[in-house]
Backbone atoms as SQL, in Angstrom:
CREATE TABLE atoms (id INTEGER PRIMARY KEY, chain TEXT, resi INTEGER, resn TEXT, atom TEXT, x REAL, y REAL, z REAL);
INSERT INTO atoms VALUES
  (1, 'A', 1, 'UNK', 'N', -112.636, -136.758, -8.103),
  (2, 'A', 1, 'UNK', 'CA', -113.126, -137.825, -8.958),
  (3, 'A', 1, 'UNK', 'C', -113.836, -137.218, -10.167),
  (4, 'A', 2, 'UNK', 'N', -113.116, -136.980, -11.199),
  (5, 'A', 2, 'UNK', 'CA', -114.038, -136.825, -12.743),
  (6, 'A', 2, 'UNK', 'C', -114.443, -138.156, -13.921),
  (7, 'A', 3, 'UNK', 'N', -114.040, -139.365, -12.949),
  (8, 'A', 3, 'UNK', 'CA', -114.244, -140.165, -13.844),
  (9, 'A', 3, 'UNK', 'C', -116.330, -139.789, -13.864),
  (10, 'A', 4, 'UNK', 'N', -116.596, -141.105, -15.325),
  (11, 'A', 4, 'UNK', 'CA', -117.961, -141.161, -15.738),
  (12, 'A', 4, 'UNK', 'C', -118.105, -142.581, -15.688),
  (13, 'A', 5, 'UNK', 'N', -119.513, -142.547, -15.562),
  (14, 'A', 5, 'UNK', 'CA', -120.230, -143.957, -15.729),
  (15, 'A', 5, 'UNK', 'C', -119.906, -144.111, -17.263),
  (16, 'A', 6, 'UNK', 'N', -119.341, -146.314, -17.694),
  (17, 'A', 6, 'UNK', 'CA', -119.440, -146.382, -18.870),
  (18, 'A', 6, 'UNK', 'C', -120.435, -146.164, -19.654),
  (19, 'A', 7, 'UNK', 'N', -121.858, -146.249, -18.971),
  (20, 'A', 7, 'UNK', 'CA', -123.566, -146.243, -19.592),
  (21, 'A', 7, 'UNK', 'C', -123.841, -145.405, -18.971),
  (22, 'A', 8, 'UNK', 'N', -124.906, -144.680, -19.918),
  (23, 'A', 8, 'UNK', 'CA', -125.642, -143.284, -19.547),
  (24, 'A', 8, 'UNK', 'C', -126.885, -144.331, -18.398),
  (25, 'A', 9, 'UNK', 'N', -127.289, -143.056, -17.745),
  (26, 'A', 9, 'UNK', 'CA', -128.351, -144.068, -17.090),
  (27, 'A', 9, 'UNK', 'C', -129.536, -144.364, -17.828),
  (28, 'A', 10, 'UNK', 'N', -129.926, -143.950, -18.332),
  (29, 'A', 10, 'UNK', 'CA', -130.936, -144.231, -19.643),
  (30, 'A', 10, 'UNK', 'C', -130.332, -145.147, -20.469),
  (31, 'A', 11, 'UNK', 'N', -129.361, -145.914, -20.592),
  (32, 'A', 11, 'UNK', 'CA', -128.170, -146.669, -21.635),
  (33, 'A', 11, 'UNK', 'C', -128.731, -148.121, -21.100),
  (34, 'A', 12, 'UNK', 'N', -129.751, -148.381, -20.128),
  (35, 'A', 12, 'UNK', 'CA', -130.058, -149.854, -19.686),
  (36, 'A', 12, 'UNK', 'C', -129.889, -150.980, -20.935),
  (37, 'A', 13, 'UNK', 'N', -130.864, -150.012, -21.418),
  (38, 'A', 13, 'UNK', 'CA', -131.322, -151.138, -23.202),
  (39, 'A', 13, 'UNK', 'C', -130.381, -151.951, -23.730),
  (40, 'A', 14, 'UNK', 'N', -128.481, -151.898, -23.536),
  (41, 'A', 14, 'UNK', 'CA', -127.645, -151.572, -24.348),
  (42, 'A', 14, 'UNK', 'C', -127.625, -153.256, -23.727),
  (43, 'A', 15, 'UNK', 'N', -127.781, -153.779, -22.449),
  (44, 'A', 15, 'UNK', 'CA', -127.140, -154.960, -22.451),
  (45, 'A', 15, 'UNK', 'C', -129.000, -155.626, -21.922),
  (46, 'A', 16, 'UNK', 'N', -129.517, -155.860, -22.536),
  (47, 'A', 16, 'UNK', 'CA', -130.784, -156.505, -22.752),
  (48, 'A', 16, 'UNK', 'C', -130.886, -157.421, -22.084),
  (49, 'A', 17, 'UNK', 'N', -130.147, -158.406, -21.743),
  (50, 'A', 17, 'UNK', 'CA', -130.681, -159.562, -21.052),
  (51, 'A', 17, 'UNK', 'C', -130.380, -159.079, -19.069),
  (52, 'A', 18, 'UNK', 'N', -129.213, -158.262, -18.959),
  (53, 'A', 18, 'UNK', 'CA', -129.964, -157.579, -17.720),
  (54, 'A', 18, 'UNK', 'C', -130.763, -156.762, -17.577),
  (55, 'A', 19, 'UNK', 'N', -130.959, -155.891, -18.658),
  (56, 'A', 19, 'UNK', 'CA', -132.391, -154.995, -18.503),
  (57, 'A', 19, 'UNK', 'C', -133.387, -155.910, -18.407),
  (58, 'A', 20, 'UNK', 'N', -133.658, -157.129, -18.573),
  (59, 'A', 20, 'UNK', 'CA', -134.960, -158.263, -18.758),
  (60, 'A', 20, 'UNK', 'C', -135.228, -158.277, -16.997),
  (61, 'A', 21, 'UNK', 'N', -133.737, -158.912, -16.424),
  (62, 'A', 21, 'UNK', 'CA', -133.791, -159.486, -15.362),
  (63, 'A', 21, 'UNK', 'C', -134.428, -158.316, -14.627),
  (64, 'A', 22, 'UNK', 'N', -133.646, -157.300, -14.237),
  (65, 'A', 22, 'UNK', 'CA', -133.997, -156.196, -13.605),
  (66, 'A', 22, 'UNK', 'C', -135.500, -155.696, -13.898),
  (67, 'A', 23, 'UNK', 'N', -136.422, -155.752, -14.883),
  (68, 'A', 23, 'UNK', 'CA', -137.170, -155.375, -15.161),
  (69, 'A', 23, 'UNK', 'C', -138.449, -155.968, -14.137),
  (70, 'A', 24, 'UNK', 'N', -137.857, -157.501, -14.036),
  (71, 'A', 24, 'UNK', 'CA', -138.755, -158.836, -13.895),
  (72, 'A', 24, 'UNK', 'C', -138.320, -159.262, -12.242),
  (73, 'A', 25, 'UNK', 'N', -137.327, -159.291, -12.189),
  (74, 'A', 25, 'UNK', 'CA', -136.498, -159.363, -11.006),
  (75, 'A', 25, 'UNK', 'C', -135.726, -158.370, -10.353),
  (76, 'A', 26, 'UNK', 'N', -135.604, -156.920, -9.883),
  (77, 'A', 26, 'UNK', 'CA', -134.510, -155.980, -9.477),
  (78, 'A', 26, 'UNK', 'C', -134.023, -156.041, -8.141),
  (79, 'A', 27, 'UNK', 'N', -134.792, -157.563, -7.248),
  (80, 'A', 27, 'UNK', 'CA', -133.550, -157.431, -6.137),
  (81, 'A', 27, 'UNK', 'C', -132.691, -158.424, -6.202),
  (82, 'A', 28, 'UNK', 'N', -132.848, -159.381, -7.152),
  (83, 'A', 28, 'UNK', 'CA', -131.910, -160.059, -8.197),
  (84, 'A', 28, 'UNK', 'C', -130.562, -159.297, -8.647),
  (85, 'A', 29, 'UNK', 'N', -130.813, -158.124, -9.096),
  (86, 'A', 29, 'UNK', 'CA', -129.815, -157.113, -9.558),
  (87, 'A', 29, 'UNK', 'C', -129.385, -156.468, -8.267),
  (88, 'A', 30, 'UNK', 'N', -130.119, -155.884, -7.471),
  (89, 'A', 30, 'UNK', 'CA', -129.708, -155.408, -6.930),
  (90, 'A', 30, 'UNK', 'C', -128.709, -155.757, -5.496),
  (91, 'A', 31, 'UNK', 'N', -128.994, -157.298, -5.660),
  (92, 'A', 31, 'UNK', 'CA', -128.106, -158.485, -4.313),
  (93, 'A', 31, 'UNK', 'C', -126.528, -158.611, -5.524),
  (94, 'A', 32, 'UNK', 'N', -126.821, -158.825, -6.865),
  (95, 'A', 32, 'UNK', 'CA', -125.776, -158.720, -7.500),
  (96, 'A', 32, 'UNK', 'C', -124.576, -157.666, -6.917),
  (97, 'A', 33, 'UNK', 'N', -125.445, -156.249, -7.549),
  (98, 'A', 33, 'UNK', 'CA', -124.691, -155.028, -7.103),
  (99, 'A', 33, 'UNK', 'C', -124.030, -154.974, -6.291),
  (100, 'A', 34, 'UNK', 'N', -124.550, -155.489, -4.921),
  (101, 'A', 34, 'UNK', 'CA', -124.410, -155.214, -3.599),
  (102, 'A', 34, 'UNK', 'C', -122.695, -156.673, -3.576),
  (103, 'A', 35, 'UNK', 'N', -123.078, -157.979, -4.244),
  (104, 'A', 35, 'UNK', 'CA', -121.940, -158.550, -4.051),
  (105, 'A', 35, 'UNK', 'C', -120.652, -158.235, -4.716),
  (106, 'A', 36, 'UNK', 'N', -120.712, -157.451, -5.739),
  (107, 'A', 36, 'UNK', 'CA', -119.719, -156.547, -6.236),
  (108, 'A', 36, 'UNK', 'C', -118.906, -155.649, -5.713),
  (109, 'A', 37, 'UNK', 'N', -119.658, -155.323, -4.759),
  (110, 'A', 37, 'UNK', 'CA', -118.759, -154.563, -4.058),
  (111, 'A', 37, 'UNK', 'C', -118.341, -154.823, -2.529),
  (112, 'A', 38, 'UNK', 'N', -118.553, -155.896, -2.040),
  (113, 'A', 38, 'UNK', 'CA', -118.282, -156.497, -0.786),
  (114, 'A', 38, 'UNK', 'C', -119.059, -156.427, 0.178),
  (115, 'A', 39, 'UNK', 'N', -120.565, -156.253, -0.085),
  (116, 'A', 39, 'UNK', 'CA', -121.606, -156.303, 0.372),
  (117, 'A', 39, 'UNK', 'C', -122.393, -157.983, 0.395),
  (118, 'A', 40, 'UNK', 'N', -123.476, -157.984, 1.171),
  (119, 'A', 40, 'UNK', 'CA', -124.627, -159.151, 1.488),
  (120, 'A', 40, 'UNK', 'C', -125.386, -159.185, 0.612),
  (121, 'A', 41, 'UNK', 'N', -125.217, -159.558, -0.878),
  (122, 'A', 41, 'UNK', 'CA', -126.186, -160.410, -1.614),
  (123, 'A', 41, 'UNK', 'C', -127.833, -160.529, -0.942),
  (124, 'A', 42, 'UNK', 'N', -127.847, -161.649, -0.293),
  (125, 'A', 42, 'UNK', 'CA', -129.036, -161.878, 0.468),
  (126, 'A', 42, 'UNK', 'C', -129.428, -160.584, 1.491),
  (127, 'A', 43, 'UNK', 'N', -128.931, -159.662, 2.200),
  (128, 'A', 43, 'UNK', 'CA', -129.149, -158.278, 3.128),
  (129, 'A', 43, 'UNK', 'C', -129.699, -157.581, 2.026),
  (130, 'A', 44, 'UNK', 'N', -129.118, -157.434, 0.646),
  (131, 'A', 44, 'UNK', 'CA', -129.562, -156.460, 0.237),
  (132, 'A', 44, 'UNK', 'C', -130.771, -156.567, -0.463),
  (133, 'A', 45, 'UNK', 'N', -130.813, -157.836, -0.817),
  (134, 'A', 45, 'UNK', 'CA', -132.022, -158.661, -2.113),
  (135, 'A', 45, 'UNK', 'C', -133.254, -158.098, -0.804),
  (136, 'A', 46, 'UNK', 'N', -133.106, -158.612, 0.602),
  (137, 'A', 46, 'UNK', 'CA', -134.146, -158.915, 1.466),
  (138, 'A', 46, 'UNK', 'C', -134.380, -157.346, 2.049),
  (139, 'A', 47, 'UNK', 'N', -133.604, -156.346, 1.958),
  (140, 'A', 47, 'UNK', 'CA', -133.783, -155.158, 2.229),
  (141, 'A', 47, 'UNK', 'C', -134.861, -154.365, 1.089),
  (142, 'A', 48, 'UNK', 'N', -134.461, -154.901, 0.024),
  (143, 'A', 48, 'UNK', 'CA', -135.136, -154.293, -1.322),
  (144, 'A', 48, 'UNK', 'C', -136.617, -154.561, -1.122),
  (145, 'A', 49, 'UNK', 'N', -137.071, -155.408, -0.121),
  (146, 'A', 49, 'UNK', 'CA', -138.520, -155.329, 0.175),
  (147, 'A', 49, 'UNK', 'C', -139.027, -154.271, 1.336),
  (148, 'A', 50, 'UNK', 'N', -137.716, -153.382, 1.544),
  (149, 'A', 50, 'UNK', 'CA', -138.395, -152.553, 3.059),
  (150, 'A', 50, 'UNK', 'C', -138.627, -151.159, 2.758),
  (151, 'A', 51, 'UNK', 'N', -139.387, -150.816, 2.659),
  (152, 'A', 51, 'UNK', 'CA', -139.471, -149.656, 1.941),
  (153, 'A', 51, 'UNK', 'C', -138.683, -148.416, 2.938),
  (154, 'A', 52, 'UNK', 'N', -137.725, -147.730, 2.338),
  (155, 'A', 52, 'UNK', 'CA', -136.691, -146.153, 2.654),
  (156, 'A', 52, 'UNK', 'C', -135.278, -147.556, 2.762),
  (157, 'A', 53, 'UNK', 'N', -135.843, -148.607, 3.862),
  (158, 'A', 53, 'UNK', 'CA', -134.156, -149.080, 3.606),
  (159, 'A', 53, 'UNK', 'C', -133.383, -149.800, 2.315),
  (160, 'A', 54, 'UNK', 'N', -134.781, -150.146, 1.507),
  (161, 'A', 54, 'UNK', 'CA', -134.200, -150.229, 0.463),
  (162, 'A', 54, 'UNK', 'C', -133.389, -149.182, -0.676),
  (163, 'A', 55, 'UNK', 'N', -134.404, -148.147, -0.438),
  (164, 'A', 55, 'UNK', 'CA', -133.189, -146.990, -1.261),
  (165, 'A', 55, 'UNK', 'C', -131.557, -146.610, -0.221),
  (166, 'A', 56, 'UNK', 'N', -131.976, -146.373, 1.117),
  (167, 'A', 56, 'UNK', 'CA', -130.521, -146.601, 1.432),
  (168, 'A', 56, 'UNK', 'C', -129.411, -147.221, 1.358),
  (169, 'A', 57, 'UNK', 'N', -129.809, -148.967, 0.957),
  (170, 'A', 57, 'UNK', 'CA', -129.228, -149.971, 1.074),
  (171, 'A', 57, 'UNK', 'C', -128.804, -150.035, -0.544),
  (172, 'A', 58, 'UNK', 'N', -129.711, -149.310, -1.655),
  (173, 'A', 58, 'UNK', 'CA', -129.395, -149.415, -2.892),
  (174, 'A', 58, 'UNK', 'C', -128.361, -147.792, -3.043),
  (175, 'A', 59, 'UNK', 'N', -128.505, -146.897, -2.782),
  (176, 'A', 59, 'UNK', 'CA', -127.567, -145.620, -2.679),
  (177, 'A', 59, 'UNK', 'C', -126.162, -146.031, -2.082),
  (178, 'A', 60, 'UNK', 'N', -126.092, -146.552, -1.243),
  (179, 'A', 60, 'UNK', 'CA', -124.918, -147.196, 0.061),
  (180, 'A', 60, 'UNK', 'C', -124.308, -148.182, -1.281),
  (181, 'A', 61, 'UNK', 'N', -125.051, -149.343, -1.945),
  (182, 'A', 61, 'UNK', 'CA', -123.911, -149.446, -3.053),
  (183, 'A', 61, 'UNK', 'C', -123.553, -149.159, -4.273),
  (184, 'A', 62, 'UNK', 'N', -124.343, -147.815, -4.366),
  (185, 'A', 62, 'UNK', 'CA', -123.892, -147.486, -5.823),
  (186, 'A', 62, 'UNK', 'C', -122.958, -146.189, -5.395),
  (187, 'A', 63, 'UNK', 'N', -123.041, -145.916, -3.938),
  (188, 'A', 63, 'UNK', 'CA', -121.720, -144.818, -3.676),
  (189, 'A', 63, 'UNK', 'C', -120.374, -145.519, -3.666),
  (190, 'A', 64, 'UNK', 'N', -120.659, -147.067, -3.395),
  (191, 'A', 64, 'UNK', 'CA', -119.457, -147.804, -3.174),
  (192, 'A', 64, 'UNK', 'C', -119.045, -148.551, -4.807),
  (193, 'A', 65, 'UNK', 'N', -119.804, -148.406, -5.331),
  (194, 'A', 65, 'UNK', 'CA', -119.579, -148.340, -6.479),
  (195, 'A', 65, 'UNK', 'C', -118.800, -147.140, -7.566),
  (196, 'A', 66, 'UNK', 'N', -119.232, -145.691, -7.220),
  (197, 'A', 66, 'UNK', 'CA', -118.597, -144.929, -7.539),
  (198, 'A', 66, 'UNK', 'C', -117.289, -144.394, -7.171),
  (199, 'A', 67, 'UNK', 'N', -117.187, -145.112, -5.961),
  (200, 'A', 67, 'UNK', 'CA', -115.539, -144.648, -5.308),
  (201, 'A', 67, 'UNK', 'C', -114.657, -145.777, -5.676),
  (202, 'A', 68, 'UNK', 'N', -115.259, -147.161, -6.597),
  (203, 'A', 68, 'UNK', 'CA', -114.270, -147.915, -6.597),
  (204, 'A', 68, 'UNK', 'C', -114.164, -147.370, -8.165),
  (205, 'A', 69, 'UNK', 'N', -114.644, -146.653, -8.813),
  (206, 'A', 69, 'UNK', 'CA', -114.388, -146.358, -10.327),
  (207, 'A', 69, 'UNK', 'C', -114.090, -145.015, -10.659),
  (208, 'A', 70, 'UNK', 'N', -114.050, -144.379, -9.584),
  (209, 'A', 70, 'UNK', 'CA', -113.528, -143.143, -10.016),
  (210, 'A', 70, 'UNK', 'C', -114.602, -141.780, -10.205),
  (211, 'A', 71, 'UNK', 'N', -116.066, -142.515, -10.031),
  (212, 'A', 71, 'UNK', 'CA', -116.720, -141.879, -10.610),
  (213, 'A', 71, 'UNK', 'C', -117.741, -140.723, -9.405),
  (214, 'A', 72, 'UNK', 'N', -117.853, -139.680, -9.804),
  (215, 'A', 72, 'UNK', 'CA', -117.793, -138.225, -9.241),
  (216, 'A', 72, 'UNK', 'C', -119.623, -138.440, -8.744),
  (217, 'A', 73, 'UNK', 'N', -119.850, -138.244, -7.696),
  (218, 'A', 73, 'UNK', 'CA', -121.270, -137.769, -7.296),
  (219, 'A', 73, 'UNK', 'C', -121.764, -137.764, -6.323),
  (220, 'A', 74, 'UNK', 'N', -122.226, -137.900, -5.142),
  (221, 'A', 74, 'UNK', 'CA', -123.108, -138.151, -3.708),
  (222, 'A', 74, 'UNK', 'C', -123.833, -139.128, -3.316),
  (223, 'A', 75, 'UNK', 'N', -124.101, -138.835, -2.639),
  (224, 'A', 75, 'UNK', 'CA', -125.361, -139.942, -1.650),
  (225, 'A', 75, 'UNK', 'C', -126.412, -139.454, -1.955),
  (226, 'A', 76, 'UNK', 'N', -126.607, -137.595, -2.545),
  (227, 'A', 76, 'UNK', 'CA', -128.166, -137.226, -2.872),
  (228, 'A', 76, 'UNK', 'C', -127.914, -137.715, -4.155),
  (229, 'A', 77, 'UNK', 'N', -127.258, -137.929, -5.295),
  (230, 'A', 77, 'UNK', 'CA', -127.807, -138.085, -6.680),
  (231, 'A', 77, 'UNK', 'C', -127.652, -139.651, -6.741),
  (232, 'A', 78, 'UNK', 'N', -127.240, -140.380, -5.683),
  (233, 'A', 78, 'UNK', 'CA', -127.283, -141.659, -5.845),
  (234, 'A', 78, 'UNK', 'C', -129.137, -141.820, -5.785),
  (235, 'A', 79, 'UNK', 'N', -129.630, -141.223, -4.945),
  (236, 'A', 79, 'UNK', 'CA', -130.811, -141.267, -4.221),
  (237, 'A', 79, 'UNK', 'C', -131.748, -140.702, -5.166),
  (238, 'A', 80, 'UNK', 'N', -131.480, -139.811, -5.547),
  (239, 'A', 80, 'UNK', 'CA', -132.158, -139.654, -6.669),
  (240, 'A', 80, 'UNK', 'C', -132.100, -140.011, -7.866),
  (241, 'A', 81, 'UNK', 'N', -130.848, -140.175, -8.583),
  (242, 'A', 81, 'UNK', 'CA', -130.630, -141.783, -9.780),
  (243, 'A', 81, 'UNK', 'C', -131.783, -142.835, -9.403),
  (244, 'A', 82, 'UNK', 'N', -131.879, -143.170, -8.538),
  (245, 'A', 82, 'UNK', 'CA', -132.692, -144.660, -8.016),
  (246, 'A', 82, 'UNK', 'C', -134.136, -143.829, -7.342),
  (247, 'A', 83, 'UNK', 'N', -134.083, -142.989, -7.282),
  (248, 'A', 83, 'UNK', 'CA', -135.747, -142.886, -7.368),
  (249, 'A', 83, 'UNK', 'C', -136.635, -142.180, -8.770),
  (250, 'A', 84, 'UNK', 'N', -135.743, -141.773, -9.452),
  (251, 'A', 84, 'UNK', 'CA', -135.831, -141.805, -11.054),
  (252, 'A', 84, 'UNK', 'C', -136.481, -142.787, -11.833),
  (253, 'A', 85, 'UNK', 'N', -135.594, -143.703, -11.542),
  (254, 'A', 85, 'UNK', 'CA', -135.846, -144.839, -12.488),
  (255, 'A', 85, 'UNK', 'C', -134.802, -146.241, -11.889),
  (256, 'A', 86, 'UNK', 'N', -135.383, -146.239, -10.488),
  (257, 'A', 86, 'UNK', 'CA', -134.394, -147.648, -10.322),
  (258, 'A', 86, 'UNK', 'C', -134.178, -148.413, -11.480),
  (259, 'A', 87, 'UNK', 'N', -134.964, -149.364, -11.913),
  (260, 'A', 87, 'UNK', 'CA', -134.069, -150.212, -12.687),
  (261, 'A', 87, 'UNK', 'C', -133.437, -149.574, -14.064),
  (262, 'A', 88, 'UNK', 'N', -133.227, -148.511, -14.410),
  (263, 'A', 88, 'UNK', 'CA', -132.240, -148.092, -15.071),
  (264, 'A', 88, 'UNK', 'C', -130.962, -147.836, -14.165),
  (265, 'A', 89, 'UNK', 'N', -130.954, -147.657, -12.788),
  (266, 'A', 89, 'UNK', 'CA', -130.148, -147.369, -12.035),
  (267, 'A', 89, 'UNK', 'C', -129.457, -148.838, -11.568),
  (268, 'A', 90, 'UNK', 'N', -130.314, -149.526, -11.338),
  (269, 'A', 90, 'UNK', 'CA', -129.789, -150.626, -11.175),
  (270, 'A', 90, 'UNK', 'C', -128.996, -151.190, -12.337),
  (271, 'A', 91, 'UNK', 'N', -129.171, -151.508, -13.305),
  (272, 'A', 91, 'UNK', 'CA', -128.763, -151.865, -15.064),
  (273, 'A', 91, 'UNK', 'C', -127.326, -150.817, -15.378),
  (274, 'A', 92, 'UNK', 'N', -127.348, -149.624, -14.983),
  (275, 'A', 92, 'UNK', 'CA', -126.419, -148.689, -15.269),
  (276, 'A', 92, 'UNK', 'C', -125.053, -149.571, -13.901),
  (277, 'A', 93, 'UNK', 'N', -125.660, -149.457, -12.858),
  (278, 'A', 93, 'UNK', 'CA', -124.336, -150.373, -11.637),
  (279, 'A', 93, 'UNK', 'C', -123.635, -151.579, -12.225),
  (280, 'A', 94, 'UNK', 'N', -124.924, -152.688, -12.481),
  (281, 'A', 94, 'UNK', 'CA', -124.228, -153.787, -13.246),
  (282, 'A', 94, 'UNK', 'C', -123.743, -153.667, -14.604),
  (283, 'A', 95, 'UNK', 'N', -124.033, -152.828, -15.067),
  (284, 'A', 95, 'UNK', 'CA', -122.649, -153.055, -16.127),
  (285, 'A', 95, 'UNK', 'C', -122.209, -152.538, -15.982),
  (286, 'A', 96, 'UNK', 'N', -121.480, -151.127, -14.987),
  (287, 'A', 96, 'UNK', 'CA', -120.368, -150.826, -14.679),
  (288, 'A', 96, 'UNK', 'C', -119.079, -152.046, -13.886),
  (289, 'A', 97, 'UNK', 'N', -119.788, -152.695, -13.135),
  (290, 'A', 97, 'UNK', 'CA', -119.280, -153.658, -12.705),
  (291, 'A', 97, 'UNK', 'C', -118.379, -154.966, -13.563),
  (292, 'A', 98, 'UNK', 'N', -119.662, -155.010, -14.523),
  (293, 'A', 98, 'UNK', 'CA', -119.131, -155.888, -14.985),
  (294, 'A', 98, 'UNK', 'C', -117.811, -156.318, -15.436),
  (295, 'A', 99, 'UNK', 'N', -117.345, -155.287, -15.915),
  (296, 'A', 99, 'UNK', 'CA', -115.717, -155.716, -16.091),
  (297, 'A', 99, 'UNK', 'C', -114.802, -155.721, -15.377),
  (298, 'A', 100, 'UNK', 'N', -115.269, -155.806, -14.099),
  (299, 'A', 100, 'UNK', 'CA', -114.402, -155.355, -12.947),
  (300, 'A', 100, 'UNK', 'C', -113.830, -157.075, -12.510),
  (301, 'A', 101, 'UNK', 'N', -112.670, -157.225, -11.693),
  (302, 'A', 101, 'UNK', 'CA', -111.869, -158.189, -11.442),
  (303, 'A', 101, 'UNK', 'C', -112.868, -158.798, -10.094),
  (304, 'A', 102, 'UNK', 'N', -113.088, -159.972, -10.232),
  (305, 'A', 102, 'UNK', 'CA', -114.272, -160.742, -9.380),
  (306, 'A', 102, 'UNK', 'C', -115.318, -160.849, -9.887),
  (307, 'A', 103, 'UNK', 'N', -116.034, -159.948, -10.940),
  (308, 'A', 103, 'UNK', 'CA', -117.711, -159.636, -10.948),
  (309, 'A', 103, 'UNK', 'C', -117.991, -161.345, -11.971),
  (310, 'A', 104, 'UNK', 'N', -119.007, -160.731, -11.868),
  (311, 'A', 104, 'UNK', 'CA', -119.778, -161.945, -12.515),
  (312, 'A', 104, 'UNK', 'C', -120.729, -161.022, -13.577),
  (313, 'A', 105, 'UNK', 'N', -120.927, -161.725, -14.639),
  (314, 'A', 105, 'UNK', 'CA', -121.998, -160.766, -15.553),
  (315, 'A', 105, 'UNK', 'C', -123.046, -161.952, -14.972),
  (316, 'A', 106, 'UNK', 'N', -124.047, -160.484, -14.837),
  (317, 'A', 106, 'UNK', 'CA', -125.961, -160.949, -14.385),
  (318, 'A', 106, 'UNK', 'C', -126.326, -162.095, -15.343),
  (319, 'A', 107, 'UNK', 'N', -126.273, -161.045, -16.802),
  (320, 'A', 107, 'UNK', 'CA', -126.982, -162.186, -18.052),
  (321, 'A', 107, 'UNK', 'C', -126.334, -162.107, -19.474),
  (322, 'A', 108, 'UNK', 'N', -126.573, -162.617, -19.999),
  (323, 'A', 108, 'UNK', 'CA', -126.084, -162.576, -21.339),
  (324, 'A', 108, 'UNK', 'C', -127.139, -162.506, -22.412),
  (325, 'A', 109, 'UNK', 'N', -127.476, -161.638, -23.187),
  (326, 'A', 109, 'UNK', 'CA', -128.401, -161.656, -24.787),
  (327, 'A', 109, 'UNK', 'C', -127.823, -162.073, -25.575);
C-alpha cells in the first residue's frame, strides 16, 4: 500500500465546518468515522468516553479506513496520529471518507 491520505493531518482547517464540529463535538466525528466504514456509530460515539478504549476503538477505524484507500501505515501510527492531535486525526478520516460511495459529508462551510 503506497497510497496517501488526501489531507495532511495538520490539513483539518481545509474543510472548516468539520473542523468546528470535531473541535466542539469529536465523538460526533468520530461515530461518523466509525459508520463509514461498517462500524457502530453509537459503540463508537459511547466508547469515545472510555478512556484506552477509546483510542482503540478510534485506531481500529482509521486502520479500516486505510485499507479501504490504499493508504500505507499501522495500528502504532494510527495510535499515535490520534494521540497527537485527535481532532486533526479525526478531521483528516472524515474527509478522506468523504468522497467515498455511501459516506455522508459531517458539515458543510
Amino acid at each position: 500500500m503506497s497510497g496517501k491520505w488526501d489531507n495532511g493531518l495538520f490539513g483539518c482547517c481545509n474543510d472548516c465546518g468539520t473542523c468546528l464540529i470535531t473541535l466542539f463535538c469529536p465523538c460526533y466525528t468520530a461515530g461518523k468515522n466509525a459508520e463509514a466504514v461498517g462500524d457502530s456509530c453509537l459503540l463508537c460515539g459511547l466508547a469515545f468516553f472510555v478512556p484506552l478504549l477509546d483510542l482503540v476503538t478510534m485506531a481500529s477505524v482509521r486502520g479500516k479506513i486505510r485499507e479501504q484507500h490504499g493508504i500505507g501505515g499501522s495500528f502504532v501510527t494510527d495510535c499515535l496520529s490520534i494521540m497527537c492531535c485527535m481532532p486533526c486525526a479525526l478531521v483528516q478520516e472524515a474527509q478522506q471518507v468523504k468522497g467515498s460511495p455511501g459516506s455522508h459529508s459531517i458539515a458543510r462551510c
